[in-house]
C-alpha positions, 0 to 999 in steps of 0.5 A, a space after each residue: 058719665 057714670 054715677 057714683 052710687 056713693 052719694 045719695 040719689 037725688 037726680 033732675 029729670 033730664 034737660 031737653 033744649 032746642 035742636 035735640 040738645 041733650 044732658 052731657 054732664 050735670 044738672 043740680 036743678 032739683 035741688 030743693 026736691 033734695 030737701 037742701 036749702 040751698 039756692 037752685 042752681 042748674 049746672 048742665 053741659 047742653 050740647 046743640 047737634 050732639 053729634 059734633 058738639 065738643 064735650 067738657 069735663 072739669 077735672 079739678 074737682 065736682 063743677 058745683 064745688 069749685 073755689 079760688 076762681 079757678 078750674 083745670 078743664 077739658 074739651 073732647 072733640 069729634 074724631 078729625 076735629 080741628 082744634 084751632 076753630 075751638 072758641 071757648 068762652 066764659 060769661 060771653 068773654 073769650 077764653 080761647 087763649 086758655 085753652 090748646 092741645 097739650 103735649 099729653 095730647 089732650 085739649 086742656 085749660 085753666 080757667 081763670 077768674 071766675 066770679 062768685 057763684 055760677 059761671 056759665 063756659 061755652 065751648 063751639 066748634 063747626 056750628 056746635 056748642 056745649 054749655 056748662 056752669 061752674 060753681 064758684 065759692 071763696 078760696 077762704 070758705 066756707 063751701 059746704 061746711 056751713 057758717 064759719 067758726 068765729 073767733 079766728 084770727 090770721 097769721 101774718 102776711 093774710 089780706 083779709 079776715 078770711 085769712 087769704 094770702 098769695 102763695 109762696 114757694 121754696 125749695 129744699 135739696 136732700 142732703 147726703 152730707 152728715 156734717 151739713 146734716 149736724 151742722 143744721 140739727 137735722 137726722 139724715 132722713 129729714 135732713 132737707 136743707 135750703 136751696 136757692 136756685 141762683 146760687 145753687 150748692 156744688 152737688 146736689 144727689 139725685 133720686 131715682 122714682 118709682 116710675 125710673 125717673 133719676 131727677 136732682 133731689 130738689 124738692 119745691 114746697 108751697 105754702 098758701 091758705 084755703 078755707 083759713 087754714 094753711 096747706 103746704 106740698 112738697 114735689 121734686 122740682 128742677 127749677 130750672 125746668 117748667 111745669 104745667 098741669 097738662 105736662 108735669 115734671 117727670 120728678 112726679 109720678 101722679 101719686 099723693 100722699 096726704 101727711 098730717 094728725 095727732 091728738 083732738 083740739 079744737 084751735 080758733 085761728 089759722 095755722 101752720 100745717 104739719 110739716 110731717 109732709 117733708 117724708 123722705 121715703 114718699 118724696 124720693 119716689 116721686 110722690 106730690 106730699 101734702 098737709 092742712 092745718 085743717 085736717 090736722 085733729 090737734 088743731 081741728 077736730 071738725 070732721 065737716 071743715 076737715 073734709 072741705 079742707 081736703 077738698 080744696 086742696 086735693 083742687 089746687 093740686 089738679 089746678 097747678 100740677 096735674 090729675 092725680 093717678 091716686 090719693 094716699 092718706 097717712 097719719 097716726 093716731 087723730 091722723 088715723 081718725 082723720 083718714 077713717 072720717 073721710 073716707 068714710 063721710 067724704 069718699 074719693 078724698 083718698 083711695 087708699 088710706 093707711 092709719 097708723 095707732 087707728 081710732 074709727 072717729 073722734 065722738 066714740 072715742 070721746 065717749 071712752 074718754 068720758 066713761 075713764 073720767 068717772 071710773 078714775 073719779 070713782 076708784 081714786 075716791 075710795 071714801 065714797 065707797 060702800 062699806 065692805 067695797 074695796 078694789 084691786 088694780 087688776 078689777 080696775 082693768 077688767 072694768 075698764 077693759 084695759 090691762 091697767 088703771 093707768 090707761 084711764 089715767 093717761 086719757 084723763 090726763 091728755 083728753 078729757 079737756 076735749 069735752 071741756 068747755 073752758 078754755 085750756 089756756 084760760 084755765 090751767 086745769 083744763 089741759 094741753 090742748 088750747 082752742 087759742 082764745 083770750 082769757 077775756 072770750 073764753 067761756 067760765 059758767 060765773 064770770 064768763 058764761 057768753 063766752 067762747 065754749 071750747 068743748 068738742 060739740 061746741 066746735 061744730 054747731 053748724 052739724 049738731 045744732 042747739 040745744 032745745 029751750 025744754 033742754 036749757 039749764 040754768 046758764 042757757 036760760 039765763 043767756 036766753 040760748 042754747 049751747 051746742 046739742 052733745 051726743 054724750 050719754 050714759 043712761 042704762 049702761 051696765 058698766 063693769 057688766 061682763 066682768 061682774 057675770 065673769 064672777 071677776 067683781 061682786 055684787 057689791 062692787 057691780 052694784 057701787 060702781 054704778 050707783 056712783 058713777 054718775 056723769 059730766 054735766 055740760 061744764 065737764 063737771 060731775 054729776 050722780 045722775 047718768 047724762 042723757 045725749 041731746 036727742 038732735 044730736 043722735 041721728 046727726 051723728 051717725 049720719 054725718 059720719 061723727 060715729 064712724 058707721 063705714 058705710 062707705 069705707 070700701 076702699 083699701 085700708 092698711 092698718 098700722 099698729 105698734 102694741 103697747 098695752 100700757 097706753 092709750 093707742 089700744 090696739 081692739 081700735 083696729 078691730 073695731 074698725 074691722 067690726 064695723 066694715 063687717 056690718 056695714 059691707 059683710 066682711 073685711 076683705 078690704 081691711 089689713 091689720 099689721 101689728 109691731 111689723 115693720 114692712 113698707 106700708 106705703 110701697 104695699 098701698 101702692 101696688 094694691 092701688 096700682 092693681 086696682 088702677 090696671 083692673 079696667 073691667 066693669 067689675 064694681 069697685 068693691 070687688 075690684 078693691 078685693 080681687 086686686 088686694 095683693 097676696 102679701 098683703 095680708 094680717 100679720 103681726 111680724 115676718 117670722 110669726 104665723 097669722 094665726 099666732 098673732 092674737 096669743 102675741 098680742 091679745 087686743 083689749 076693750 073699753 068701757 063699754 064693751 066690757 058693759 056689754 055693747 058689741 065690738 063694734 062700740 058705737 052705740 051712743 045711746 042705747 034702746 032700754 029693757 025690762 030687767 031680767 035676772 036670768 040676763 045675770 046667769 050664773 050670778 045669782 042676785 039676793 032680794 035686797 041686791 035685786 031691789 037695790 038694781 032695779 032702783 039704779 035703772 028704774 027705766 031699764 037697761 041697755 039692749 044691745 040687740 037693738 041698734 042705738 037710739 037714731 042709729 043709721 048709715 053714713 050719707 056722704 057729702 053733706 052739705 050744711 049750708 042749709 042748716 044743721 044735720 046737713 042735706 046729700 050733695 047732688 049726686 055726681 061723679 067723683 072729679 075726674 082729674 082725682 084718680 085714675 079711671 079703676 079708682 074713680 067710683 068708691 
């Protein structure tokens, strides 16, 4: 099996056993030599007298991160084999049943109620056997995300605390009716209304696929929940007709496309998943659509637990209906983040993504947040002001890096409760975004300080970790515990920099602004002093994936823009991204940006992806990914304008800190300090008492963003924090072989 050089090399030495047994699949022995806590489990594939001995494959998902006591298998048997002497078991029982040639030709089974933990499956034939474990872990979680957030209370209808419950089905048939459409307060193009199979309606239209396949509009939607969250899909579905994973409906054209962001929350409890995925234009061409709550950023803004939600679902989906050709990500704006995150930290989740109003990650975007919050507390303050010191609203938006105030304005106003600890609910002021816990658990530093903490970093403790004692304040030490480590800092940072040196703000303003900026404490409530990141946190953030570092963001990505400069969805995001992928691969070949164009994205992602699957060459797959990217598929901002042109249309922006001199890239958390210099300030020139006046504002110097950022480092993907925080790389293994087609297997 080939080796997906994406995960971080960490290999046994190969398995020999008695009568020339050899490795055929996966060994996970050397765990602890991985530096991963997590028990030692050997996962082989032992084949006795290899030459005849069948061959199994899981196609689900990776054998060690199977869930819900399930797994699509598949045996390769010797040439002229005879599958009915096949006998199959798990744990010593026979299983045999499970398995038989398919009609697609291929020995397939679902095997069915496996135990928590190893589970060891044996196939024999003529003499020969093959052994291989599978890892079983509880269909509500956790698998790799590490321990579970708590509070979280259940929907109705869940079994358990960890929110399980039996899966249910529905079906929905497209409607050409307008007045049927009216009557039920739909638009046409969602107008998808209830169809009971024993009472079918009169007429029912018909979609023809993009494989040609012409099937009745009905469309079956399940509904269940994995790792306490909920999931829904949506395929074409004759009810009257079977489906099997080894023989789909021919509705299906073996693609998915995952629905489903928005905003950043941090809700306790499980939730419906977006019903975003009930998409016209994707279901009537045959696509298998699909959503978690999980992987939903208003609800869960959880990098580690959206990747592990989109894992187990992307497992159901190979369990019930069949391998995937490939895998689509879509959404807009925290959708955007949720694709780029996982691409990024979970590789082989999706191959080709498609983000709409793009962010790279939630924390840079965070830090954004944070630095228009002081620049709006500053600039509506204008009593604090120096004498002599008055600003204009377009000063305002050269500082910010933005065309106006009002952009700032809008992020305080829809997220700076996302660094706010209080609960939205429990504390009117904190904003729309709930994190769903009773005013008597929610977190208030003078009534409440054990309470439930509802900040972004408090959300995830199993990747950020605690706080050191040498760091606690008056309420940690009081509680006798640290909160959750924040990778939030401002020290040394010039804000205003590039607009001062540009002669577009004075000295004296340069020098206010940042003598007052100030920062937010841990409460969300401002302080003078510049707020210094939780030093744990630094490296943890860059190598997790919560600062977007494109390391492994090779695969094709279609950015999608509308331009609205008045608002937050900044369109320099995209090319953020794309300043990212150029340090971390050297280029951007794999990246395409369309701004304010209309043009089917999903139908340009699918014949670049339809490219790359036809490419069976041993060409590596990053260059595949270039090679098959098709010729009108390229930057453009509308049909009529030239390429070239587009930048004068529409002129990207900045943020805060780029404007103080960070690279493009905007990723630097907290930067490596120097000496100041006054000839860094050419062609302004500093008086004595203004040069005296600087040095006392950064007294142990200033950003050098000639240096990469303090525990700045690449993206190790599949990070498994059950051993603790900061996380420990997977085993290195294939991508599951039943996610993608061959040619797109190795990102």
């Amino acid at each position: 099996m080939e080796k997906n050089p994406t995960f971080a090399s960490c290999e046994s030495p190969q398995r020999r056993g008695t009568a020339g047994a050899t490795l055929l699949l996966l060994t996970l022995a050397g765990l602890a030599a991985c530096g991963n806590s997590t028990p030692e489990v050997a996962l082989v594939a032992v084949a006795e007298n290899a030459a005849v001995a069948p061959k199994m494959k899981v196609l689900s998902n990776r054998p060690d991160l199977i869930s819900g006591g399930d797994a699509l298998v598949e045996i390769l048997l010797p040439a002229s084999a005879d599958v009915s002497q096949l006998k199959v078991e798990r744990e010593g029982r026979d299983v045999t049943s499970q398995f038989a040639l398919r009609p697609n030709g291929r020995v397939m089974g679902r095997v069915e109620g496996l135990a928590l933990g190893p589970n060891t499956l044996r196939a024999s034939l003529a003499g020969a056997s093959t052994s291989l474990t599978v890892v079983n872990h509880p269909n509500g979680g956790p698998i790799f995300a590490g321990p579970q957030i708590q509070p979280w209370p259940c929907l109705a209808g869940a079994t358990d605390a960890q929110c399980n419950r039996p899966a249910s089905y529905a079906f929905r048939y497209k409607s050409n009716n307008p007045a049927q459409c009216a009557a039920a307060g739909t638009a046409a193009a969602s107008c998808f209304l209830p169809y009971d199979p024993a009472q079918p309606p009169a007429s029912v239209p018909t979609t023809t696929t993009d494989q040609g396949k012409t099937v009745p509009y009905i469309v079956r939607i399940e509904t269940g929940s994995q790792d306490r969250g909920q999931y829904q899909f949506a395929v074409l579905f004759d009810p009257a007709k079977e489906w099997a994973p080894w023989a789909p409906q021919a509705g299906w054209n073996g693609k998915i496309v995952n629905f489903g962001g928005s905003g950043c929350g941090m809700h306790h409890g499980e939730s419906a998943a977006p019903p975003e995925m009930l998409d016209d234009t994707a279901l009537s061409r045959g696509y298998l659509t699909w959503s978690t709550a999980l992987s939903h950023n208003t609800l869960n803004c959880n990098l580690v637990v959206q990747g592990e939600s989109l894992m187990m679902a992307k497992e159901r989906i190979v369990e019930q209906y069949g391998p995937i050709r490939y895998s689509i990500g879509r959404g807009s704006s925290g959708g955007s983040i949720k694709q780029q995150q996982a691409a990024n930290a979970y590789p082989g989740i999706f191959d080709g993504i498609l983000p709409e109003a793009s962010f790279p990650d939630t924390w840079s975007t965070m830090q954004e947040v944070s630095d228009c919050g002081l620049m709006v507390r500053y600039w509506t303050s204008p009593q604090t002001w120096a004498p002599g010191v008055g600003w204009t609203q377009m000063q305002n938006a050269a500082v910010a890096g933005h065309p106006s105030m009002s952009v700032c304005a809008s992020w305080v106003a829809t997220f700076l409760q996302t660094i706010q600890p209080r609960d939205a609910s429990a504390d009117p002021t904190g904003g729309s975004q709930s994190c769903n816990v009773a005013a008597s658990e929610a977190y208030d530093p003078e009534t409440n300080p054990g309470g439930v903490r509802c900040a972004l970093q408090d959300y995830m403790p199993s990747i950020l970790g605690f706080r050191p004692e040498a760091s606690w304040n008056a309420i940690e030490k009081k509680l006798g515990r640290g909160f959750a480590n924040r990778p939030l800092d401002n020290v040394g940072v010039q804000y205003g920099l590039t607009a001062f040196k540009a002669g577009t703000i004075s000295t004296a303003q340069f020098l206010d602004l940042n003598r007052k900026i100030g920062s937010y404490d841990l409460d969300l409530d401002w302080q003078p002093a510049r707020v210094v990141a939780d030093e744990a946190a630094l490296s943890i953030a860059y190598r997790s994936g919560l600062i977007n570092q494109a390391t492994q963001m090779t695969l094709p990505i279609l950015d999608l823009r509308l331009w609205d400069p008045a608002e937050i969805h900044h369109t320099y995001r995209s090319f953020v991204m794309r300043a990212r992928l150029e340090r971390a691969q050297g280029h951007h070949d794999n990246q395409v940006i369309w701004i304010t164009t209309h043009g089917d994205g999903l139908a340009a992602m699918d014949r670049w992806l339809a490219a790359i699957e036809a490419d069976t060459s041993d060409t590596p797959y990053a260059a595949k990914v270039i090679r098959n990217k098709p010729a009108n598929v390229h930057d453009q901002c509308t049909e009529e304008v030239p390429q070239e042109a587009c930048p004068l249309l529409y002129p990207s922006d900045a943020s805060p800190r780029i404007v103080a001199g960070q690279p493009f890239a905007d990723d630097w958390v907290k930067c490596q300090l120097k000496p100041l210099q006054a000839s860094d300030y050419a062609p302004v020139r500093f008086t004595d008492t203004e040069w005296s006046q600087l040095k006392n504002l950064f007294p142990s110097g200033v950003c050098d963003y000639n240096r990469p950022a303090v525990g700045q480092q690449p993206t190790l993907p599949w990070l498994d924090y059950r051993g603790g925080v900061g996380g420990q790389p997977l085993p290195a293994a294939a991508i599951a072989e039943g996610w993608a087609s061959p040619s797109l297997r190795n990102p």
